[in-house]
N, C-alpha and C positions, 0 to 999 in steps of 0.2 A: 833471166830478167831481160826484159828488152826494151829500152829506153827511146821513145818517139822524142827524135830532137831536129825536127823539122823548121831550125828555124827562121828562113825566110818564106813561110806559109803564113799567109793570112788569117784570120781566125776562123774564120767558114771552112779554109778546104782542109786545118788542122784537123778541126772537128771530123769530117768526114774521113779522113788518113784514121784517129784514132779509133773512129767507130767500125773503121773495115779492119782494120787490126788485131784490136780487141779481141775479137772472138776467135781468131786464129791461135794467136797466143794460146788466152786461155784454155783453148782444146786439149793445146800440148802440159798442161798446169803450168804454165809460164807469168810472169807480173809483168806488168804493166807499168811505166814509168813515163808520165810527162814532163818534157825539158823545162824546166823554169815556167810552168803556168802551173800556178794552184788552181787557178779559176777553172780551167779546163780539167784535172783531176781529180777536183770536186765534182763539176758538175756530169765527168765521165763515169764518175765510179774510177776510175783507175784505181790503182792500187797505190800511188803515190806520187812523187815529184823528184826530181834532179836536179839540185839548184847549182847555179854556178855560185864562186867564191866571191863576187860582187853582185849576187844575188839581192831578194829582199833579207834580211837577218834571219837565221833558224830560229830562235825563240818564234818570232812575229810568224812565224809559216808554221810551226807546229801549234800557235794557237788556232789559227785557219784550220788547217787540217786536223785536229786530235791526235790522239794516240791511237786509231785505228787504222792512220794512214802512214807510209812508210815514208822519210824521208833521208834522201842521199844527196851529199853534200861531197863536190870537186876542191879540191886543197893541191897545194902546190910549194907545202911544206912542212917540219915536223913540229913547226910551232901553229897550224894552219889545222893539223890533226888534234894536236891536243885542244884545242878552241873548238872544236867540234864533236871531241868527249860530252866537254863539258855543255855546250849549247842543244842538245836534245836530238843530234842525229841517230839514225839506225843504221847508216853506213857509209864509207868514204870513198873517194878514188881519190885515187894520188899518183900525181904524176907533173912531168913527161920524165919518165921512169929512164928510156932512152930516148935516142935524137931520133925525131920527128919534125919536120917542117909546121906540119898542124901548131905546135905546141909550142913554138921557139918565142912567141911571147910571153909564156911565162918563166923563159928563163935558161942557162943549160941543163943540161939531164940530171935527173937529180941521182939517177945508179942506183945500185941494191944495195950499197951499204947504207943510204936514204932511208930507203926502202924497209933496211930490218929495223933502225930506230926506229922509226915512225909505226911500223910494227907494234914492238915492244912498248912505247908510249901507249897505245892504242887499246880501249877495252870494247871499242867495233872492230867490223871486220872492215878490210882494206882492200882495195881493189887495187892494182897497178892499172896504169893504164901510160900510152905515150913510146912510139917505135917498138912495139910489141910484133914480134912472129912468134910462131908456134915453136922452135926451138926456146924461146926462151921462157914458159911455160913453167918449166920444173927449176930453175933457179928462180923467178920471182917467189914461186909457192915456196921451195927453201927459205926465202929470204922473209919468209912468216905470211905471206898476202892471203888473204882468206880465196882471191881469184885475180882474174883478168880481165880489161874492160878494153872493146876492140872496135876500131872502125874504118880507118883507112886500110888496116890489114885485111878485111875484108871483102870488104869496098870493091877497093883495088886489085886482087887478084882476078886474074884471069876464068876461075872458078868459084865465086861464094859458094857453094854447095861444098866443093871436093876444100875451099880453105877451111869453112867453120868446122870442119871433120877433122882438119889436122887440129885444129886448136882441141878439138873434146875430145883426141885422142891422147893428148897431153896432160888432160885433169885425169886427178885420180879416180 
């Protein structure tokens, strides 16, 4: 899944980001997720949306989009996960799992023992996301997370090519 979360782009050169995208993606059977614009994942096709937690409401965004469209909802806690059982998501991230400068406005780390409640509350799947490197891979997946959601780890290394490698060396 690869999430276009470009968001100080104007809506013209989004467009054009997603549309170059798109089909790369897709080549590899990859999804397609736009950051917090329905409008633009409706009218891409996309595969779906990413809303943050002060988003528009997930009800109000799954009746936009239907139930053909997937949507993923950012939570930043284990009462944050269960609200989103219930409100019609098809999947979560949660985090900042560990310390990340990105993340420190939502709060300090919430750790893996967070991490397996919210888990086990949970009848989506979860994504960790927040000071993730590739060693910590097999304890979040311990700690129940369906996967891992990554970007400063990436980003930032000196090699995206040779990082995203170590990370999907890590999934089972």
């Amino acid at each position: 899944m690869v999430q276009i979360r470009e968001k100080d782009l104007d809506t013209r050169p989004l467009i054009d980001l997603v549309q170059h995208l798109m089909p790369l993606i897709k080549r590899r059977q990859g999804k397609v997720f736009v950051n917090d614009r329905i409008d633009l994942a409706m009218a891409l096709d996309a595969d779906g949306v990413h809303l943050r937690s002060d988003s528009l409401p997930l009800p109000l965004a799954r009746r936009l989009l239907g139930k053909q469209k997937l949507i993923g909802i950012s939570t930043h806690s284990v009462e944050e996960v269960r609200k989103a059982n219930g409100d019609g998501a098809d999947f979560i991230v949660l985090g900042p799992i560990f310390e990340t400068p990105s993340k420190r406005i939502y709060g300090p780390p919430l750790g893996l023992h967070t991490l397996e409640t919210a888990c086990r509350a949970s009848r989506l799947p979860i994504f960790a996301i927040g000071g993730l490197n590739p060693t910590h891979v097999p304890s979040v997946l311990a700690s129940g997370a369906y996967g891992v959601a990554v970007i400063s780890a990436i980003l930032q290394a000196p090699s995206i090519v040779d990082r995203t490698h170590e990370f999907l060396s890590q999934l089972p």
